[in-house]
N, C-alpha and C positions, 0 to 999 in steps of 0.2 A: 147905839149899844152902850149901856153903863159899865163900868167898872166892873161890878158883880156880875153881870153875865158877861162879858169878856172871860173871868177865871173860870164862870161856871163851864162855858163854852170849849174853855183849854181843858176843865180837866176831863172831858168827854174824850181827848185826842191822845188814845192808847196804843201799844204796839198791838195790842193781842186785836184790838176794834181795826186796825188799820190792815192785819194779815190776814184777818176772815173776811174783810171787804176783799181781798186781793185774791184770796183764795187760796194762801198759804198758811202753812202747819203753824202756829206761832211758838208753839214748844220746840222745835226745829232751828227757827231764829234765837234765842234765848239760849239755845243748847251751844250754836256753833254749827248747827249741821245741816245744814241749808245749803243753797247753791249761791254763787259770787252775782247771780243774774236776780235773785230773790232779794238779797238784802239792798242791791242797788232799787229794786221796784219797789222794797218798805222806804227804803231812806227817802228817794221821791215825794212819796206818799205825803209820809211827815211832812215835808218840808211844803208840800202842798195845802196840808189841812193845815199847817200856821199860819201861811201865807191867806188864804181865805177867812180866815179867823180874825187877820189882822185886816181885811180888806172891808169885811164887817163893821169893825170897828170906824176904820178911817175910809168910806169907798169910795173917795179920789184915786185911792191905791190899786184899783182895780188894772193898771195898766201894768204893774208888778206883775201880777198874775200872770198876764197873758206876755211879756218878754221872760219870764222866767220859763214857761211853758215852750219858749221858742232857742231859747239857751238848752235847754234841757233837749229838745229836737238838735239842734244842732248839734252838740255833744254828742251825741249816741248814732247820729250817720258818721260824724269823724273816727269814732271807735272802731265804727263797725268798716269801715274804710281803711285803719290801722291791721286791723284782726286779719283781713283779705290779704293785704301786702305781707304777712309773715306768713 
């Protein structure tokens, strides 16, 4: 991938493109009134569609992807494992 499609690639990766994938209101996020469970599955997202973006670019980095997907699992049983004990 060159330069110019790397930018062009990034500038496809929108909040509004990334809540209608998810299947949330994107004027809700943008407003504040959304649920705490919603902006954490945008932020995700995000951080998903750079991260592929950039795996694109360099795809040695494909292992990124897949420990960040396993960070991100882990994370979310330790929360929810947090949530249970209060």
């Amino acid at each position: 991938m060159n330069d110019y499609q790397f930018i062009k690639e990034f500038t496809n990766i929108t909040v509004a493109s990334i809540c209608k994938k998810l299947g949330i209101r994107s004027c809700n996020v943008f407003n504040g009134q959304t649920t705490d469970e919603n902006y954490r599955k945008v932020k995700k997202e995000i951080i998903r569609e750079l991260l592929i973006l950039m795996i694109q670019n360099k795809p040695e980095d494909m292992v990124t992807l897949a420990l960040y997907d396993e960070v991100i699992m882990k994370l979310e049983k330790e929360n929810k494992m947090l949530k249970e004990m209060i």
